[in-house]
C-alpha positions in Angstrom: 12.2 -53.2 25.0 9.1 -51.8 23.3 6.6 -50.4 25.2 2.6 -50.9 24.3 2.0 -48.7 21.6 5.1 -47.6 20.5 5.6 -47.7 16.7 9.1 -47.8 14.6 9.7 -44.8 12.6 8.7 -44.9 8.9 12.0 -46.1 6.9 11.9 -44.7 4.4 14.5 -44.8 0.8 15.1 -41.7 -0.9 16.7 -43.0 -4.2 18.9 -41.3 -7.4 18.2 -43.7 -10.2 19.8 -43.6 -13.8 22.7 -40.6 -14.7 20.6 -38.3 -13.5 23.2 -36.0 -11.4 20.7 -33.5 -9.6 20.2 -34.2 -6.4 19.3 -31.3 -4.7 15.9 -32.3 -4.3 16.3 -35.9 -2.7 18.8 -33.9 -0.2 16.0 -31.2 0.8 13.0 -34.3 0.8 15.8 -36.2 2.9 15.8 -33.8 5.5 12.3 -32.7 5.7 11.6 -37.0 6.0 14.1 -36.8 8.9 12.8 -33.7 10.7 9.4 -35.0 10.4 10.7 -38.5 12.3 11.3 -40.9 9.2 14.7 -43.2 9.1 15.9 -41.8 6.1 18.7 -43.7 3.7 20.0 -41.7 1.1 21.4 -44.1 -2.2 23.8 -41.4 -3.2 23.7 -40.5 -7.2 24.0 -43.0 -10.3 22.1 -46.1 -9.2 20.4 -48.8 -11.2 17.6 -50.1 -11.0 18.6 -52.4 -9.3 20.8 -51.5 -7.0 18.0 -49.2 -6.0 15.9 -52.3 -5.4 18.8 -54.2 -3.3 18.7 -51.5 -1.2 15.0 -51.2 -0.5 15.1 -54.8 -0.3 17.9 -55.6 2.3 17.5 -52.1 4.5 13.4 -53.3 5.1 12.0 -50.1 3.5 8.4 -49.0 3.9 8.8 -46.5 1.4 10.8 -45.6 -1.6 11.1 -42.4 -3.0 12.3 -42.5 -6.4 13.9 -39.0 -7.6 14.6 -38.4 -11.4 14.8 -35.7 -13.4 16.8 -37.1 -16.4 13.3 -38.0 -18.5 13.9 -41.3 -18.2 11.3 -42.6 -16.2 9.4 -44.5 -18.2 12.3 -46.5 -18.2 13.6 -47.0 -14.5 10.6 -46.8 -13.1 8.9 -50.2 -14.4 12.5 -51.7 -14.0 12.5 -50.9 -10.0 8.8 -52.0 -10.1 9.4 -55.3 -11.4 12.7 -55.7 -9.4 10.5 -55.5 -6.2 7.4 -57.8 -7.4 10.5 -60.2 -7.9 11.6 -60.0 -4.3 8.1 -60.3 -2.8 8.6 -56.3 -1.6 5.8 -54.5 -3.7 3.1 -55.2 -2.0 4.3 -53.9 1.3 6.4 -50.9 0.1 4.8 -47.3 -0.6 6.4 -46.2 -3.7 6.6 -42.3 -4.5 8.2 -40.1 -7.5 9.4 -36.7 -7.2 10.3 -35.1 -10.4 9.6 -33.0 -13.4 7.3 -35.8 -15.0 5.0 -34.8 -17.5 1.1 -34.8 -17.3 1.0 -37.6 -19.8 3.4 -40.0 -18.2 1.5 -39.8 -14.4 -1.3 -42.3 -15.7 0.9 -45.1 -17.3 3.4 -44.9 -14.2 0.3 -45.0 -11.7 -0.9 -48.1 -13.6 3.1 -48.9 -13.2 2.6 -49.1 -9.3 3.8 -45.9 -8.4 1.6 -44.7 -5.8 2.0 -40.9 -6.1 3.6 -38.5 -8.1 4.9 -35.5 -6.3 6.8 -32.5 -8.9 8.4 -29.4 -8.1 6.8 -27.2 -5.9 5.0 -29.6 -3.8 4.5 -28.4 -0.1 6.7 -30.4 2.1 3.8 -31.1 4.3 1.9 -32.7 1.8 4.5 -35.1 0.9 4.9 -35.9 4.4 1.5 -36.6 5.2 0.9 -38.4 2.5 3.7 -40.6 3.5 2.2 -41.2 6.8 -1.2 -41.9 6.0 -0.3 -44.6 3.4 2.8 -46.4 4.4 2.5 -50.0 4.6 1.8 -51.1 8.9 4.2 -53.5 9.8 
């Protein structure tokens, strides 16, 4: 039974994508997503694309977070993008990258769809707030 005013916790994806086997830093944005309230699901390493959209798609995901470090963003990224224009999901899913992406790549992946690009060193609480103040209402 929902009471007036309640709202359902952010669900958010925190995904591996490509061969890229460091994951450190989806486990430590993971947990700060679930200590700040977010329903977290974790894909685990070595996804593609679209598995990464299956996911989003069948667990209802407000956000994704896309983690790579392997360089090949330029890549993935579009192929995620267009996997969830395909499904109908885009519009209504806040899409973030965490990562060592260089300065030139931030434009052409913005254009991309991603919404925000968030590299190493990043205060957790600005991650997290951006999350909050942008994720699709349902």
């Amino acid at each position: 039974m929902s009471v007036e005013g309640d709202q359902r916790a952010i669900r958010c994806l925190v995904a591996k994508v490509g061969l890229d086997g460091h994951d450190r830093g989806a486990h430590v944005i993971s947990r700060a997503f679930r200590d700040a309230g977010f329903e977290v699901i974790y894909s685990g390493l070595h996804n593609a694309p679209d598995e990464i959209v299956q996911a989003a798609v069948q667990e209802d995901v407000d956000v994704l977070g896309i983690s790579i470090l392997s360089g090949a963003h330029n890549t993935l990224v579009p192929k995620i993008v267009a996997g969830l224009k395909e499904y109908g999901a885009f519009e209504d899913t806040l899409i973030i990258l965490g990562g060592v992406i260089p300065e030139k790549d931030k434009g052409p992946l913005r254009e991309e769809g991603v919404d925000a690009i968030f590299g190493p060193g990043t205060p957790m609480k600005e991650t997290i707030e951006f999350v909050r103040e942008n994720a699709p209402e349902r």
